[in-house]
N, C-alpha and C positions, 0 to 999 in steps of 0.2 A: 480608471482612477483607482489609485491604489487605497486602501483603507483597512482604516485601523481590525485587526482582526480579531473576533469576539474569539475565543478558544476552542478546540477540535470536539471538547464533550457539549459543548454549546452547540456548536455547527450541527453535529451527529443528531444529537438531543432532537433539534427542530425541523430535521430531515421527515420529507411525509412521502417521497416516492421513490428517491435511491441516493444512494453515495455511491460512489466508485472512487478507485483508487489507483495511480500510477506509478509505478516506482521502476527508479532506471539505472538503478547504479549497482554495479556490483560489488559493494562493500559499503555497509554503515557503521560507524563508530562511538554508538550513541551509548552513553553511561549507563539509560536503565540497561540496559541489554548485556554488558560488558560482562559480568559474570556468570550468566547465562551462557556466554560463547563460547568461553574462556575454559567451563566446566563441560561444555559441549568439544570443544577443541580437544580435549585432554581427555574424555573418557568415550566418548562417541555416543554419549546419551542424551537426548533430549527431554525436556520437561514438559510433556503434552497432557497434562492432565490442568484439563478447564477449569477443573474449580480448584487448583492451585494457588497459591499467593502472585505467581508471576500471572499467570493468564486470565485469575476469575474476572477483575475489571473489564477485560477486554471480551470476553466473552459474554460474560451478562448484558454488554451494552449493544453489542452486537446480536444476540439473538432476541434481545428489547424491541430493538427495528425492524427485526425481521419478523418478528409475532406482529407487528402490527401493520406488516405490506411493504415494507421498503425494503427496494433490493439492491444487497450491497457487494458490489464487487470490487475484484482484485487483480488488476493485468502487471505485469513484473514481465519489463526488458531486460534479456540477461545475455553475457558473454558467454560463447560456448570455447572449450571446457568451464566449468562453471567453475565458482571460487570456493571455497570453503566457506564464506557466509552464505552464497546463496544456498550451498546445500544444507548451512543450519538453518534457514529459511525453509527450505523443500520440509527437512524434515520436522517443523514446528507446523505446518497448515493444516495440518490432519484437524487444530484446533480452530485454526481461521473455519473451514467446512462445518466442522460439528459445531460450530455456532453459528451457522446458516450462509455466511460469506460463501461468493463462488470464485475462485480462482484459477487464470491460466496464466502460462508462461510463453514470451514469445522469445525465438533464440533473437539475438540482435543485427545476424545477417538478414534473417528477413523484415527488418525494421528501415533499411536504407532507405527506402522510396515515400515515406512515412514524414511528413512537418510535424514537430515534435515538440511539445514548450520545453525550456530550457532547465526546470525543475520540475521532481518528485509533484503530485498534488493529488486535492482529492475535488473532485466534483459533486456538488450538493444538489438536489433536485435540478438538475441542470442548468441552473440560473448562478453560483455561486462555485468559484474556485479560490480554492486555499493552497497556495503555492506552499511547501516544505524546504526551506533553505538549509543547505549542510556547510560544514566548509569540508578542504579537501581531503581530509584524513574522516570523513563521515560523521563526524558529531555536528548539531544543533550548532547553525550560526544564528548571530543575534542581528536584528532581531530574524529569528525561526521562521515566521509566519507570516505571510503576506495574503488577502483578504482582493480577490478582483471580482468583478461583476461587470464589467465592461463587454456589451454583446461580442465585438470581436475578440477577445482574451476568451470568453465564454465557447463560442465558435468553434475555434482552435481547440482549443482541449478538450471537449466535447468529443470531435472528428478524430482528433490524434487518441482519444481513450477508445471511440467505438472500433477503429481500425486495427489498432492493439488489442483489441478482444477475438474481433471477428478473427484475426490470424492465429491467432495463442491457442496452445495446446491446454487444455482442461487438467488442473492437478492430477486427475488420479489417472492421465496417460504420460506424464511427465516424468521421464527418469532421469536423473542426474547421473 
């Protein structure tokens, strides 16, 4: 059953034993990020500094969960040659890590034998999935957010995140 979905800093917030996170596409086109890319695209620098204005929310709130036992990971199916967001992505996780997040990357040929839900999500103490809806050029479709808990929706992405872990290469042996 689909249901109304309380929002990500809520979900996170009330997390007591892990989030995880899937992400499958080789390109997002999301507003906050746009200039962030754009200045990554054009100078080859990234902004990894956590207590930055771009990254300190995200970092505060992630190493919030993790000082208190929730473990929160990150698997990312990607095209190989990778795209230029993924590698501004490679090259931003040094912050996702230093704020206790663990992430691998799995290449996408080895993901064919893999049942895969159909969007991005994040999995909340393994009882709750938040589907991330985009549309085709990667920005926020409306509505963004879909809220399932239905054992079998649960099931599935649960199996299709652990298996995407279990295969993925750990950030810091990942070269783009």
């Amino acid at each position: 059953m689909t249901q109304s979905a309380p929002n990500f800093d809520e979900l996170l917030k009330a997390a007591r034993v892990s989030a995880v996170h899937l992400e499958m596409r080789d390109a997002y086109g999301v507003e906050d990020e746009a200039e962030d890319f754009a200045n990554w695209l054009s100078s080859g620098q990234r902004d990894v500094d956590p207590e930055g204005e771009y990254w300190k929310p995200w970092a505060e709130a992630i190493s919030e969960k993790v000082s208190q036992g929730v473990t929160v990971r990150r698997a990312r199916i990607i095209s190989e040659p990778v795209t230029d967001y993924i590698k501004y992505e490679h090259a931003g996780t040094v912050v996702n890590l230093s704020a206790g997040e663990q992430v691998r990357w799995l290449p996408r040929r080895l993901a064919s034998d893999i049942a895969l839900p159909g969007n991005d999500l994040w999995i909340f103490d393994g009882d709750k999935v938040l589907f991330n809806h985009f549309t085709g050029t990667g920005d926020w479709a409306m509505p963004g957010l879909e809220l399932r808990t239905e054992p079998a929706v649960v099931k599935l992405c649960v199996a299709a995140f652990e298996t995407v872990w279990e295969r993925g290469v750990p950030h810091e042996k990942y070269e783009v």
